[in-house]
ZAMARGU-4260 file (C-alpha; in steps of 0.2 Angstrom, whole numbers, plus 5000, padded with zeros to 4 digits):
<rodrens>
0) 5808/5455/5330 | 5822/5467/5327 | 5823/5485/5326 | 5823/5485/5306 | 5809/5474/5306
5) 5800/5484/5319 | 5803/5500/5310 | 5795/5492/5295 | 5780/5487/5302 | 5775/5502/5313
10) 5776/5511/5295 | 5766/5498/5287 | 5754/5500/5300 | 5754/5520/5301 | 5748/5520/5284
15) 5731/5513/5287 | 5716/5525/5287 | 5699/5526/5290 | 5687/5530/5278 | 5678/5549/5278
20) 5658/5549/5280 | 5657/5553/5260 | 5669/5538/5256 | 5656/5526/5265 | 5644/5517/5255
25) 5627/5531/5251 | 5616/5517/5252 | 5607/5504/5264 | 5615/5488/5269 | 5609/5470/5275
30) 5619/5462/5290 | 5630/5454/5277 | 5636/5468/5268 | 5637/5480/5285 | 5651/5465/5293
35) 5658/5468/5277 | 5660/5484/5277 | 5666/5486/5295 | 5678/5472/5294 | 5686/5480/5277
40) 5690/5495/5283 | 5694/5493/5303 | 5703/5475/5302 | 5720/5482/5305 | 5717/5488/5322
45) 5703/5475/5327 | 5707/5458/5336 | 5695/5447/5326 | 5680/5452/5316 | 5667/5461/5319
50) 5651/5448/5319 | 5630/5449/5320 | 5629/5445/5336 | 5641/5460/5341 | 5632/5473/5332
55) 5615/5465/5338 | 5621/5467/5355 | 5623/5486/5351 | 5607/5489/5346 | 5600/5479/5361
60) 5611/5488/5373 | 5607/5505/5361 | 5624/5511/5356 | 5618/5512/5339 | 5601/5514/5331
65) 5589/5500/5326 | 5591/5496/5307 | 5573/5500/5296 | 5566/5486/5291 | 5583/5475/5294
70) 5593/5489/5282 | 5607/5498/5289 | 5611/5517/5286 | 5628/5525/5283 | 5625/5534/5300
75) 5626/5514/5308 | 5638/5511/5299 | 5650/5525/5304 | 5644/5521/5323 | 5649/5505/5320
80) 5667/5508/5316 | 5670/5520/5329 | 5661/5507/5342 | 5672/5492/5336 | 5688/5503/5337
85) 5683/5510/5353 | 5678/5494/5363 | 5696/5488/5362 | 5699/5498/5375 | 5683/5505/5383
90) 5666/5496/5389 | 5649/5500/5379 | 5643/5510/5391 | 5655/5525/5391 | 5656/5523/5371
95) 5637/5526/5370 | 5637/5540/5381 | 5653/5548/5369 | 5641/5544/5352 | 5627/5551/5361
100) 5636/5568/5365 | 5642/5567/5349 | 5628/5568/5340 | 5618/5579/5350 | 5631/5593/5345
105) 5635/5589/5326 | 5627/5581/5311 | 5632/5562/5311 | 5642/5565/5297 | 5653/5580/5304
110) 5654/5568/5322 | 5661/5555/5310 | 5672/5564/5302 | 5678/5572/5315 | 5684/5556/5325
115) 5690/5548/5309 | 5701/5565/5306 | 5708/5562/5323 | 5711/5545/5321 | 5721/5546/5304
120) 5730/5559/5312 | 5738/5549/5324 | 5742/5537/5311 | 5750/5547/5302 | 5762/5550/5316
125) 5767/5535/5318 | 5774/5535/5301 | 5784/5550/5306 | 5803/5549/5313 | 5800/5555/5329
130) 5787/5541/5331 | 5799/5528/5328 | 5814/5535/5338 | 5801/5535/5352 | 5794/5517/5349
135) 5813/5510/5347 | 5815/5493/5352 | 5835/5492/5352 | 5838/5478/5363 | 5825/5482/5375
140) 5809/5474/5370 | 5801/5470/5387 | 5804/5489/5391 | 5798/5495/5375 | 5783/5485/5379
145) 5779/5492/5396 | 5780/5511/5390 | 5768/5506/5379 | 5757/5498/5391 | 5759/5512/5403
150) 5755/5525/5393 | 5739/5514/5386 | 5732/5512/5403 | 5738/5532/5408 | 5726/5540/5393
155) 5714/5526/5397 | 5708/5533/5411 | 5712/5552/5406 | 5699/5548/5392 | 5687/5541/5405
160) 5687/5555/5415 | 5684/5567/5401 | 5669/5556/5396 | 5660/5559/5413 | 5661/5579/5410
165) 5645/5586/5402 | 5646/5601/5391
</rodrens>
């Protein structure tokens, strides 16, 4: 991949957004239509689908909520986007305690909408010169990669160590 090439994509991909709580479906969902759903809006950034088993294993492991009577709210559903995006990088444990505080401070819907502001922001940037000049390949791609990784595994663990502080 060249620089061109790169540039092209990392625009591509800095367009991408997620949804806003009121953009979300207002009503219940069966399994079916939640993996739908989930996988609609957060397959650009996710390694492979989201599946039923995964989001069983949330609610076992209680990182979200149990559905009623097998129906999933919008307030699952918003959990499960921000859990499938989040376990890329960070075990269920420390996501559940992040929804938990989360939700003990705001509505749902404001917790939501607050991640998913933060998150399009950062998207946005990537779209911006200064993002790209950054990010430039040139010649250098092993390099490039390395930042990359560095930097991924730096805020890693600066994020985990805000996660243990209680407010």
């Amino acid at each position: 991949m060249n620089n061109r090439e790169f540039t092209e994509w990392l625009s591509s991909f800095g367009k991408n957004r997620l949804p806003m709580w009121n953009e979300l479906p207002d009503l219940d969902l069966y399994m079916d239509q939640i993996t739908f759903e989930v996988d609609r809006n957060v397959a650009f950034i996710l390694e492979k689908p989201i599946t039923k088993a995964m989001i069983n294993s949330y609610v076992k492991m209680e990182v979200i909520d149990k559905p009623e009577k097998k129906k999933y709210s919008r307030k699952h559903l918003a959990s499960i986007i921000v859990v499938s995006i989040m376990k890329q990088v960070f075990p269920l444990d420390i996501i559940k305690k992040g929804i938990n505080k989360v939700f003990e401070l705001d509505q749902p819907e404001v917790g939501y909408d607050n991640f998913v502001s933060l998150f399009n922001q950062e998207m946005e940037l990537l779209e911006s010169q200064s993002a790209i000049a950054d990010l430039k390949i040139d010649d250098d791609q092993l390099k490039m990669a390395q930042i990359v990784a560095i930097r991924s595994v730096v805020y890693k663990e600066i994020a985990n160590k805000v996660a243990e502080f209680d407010k």
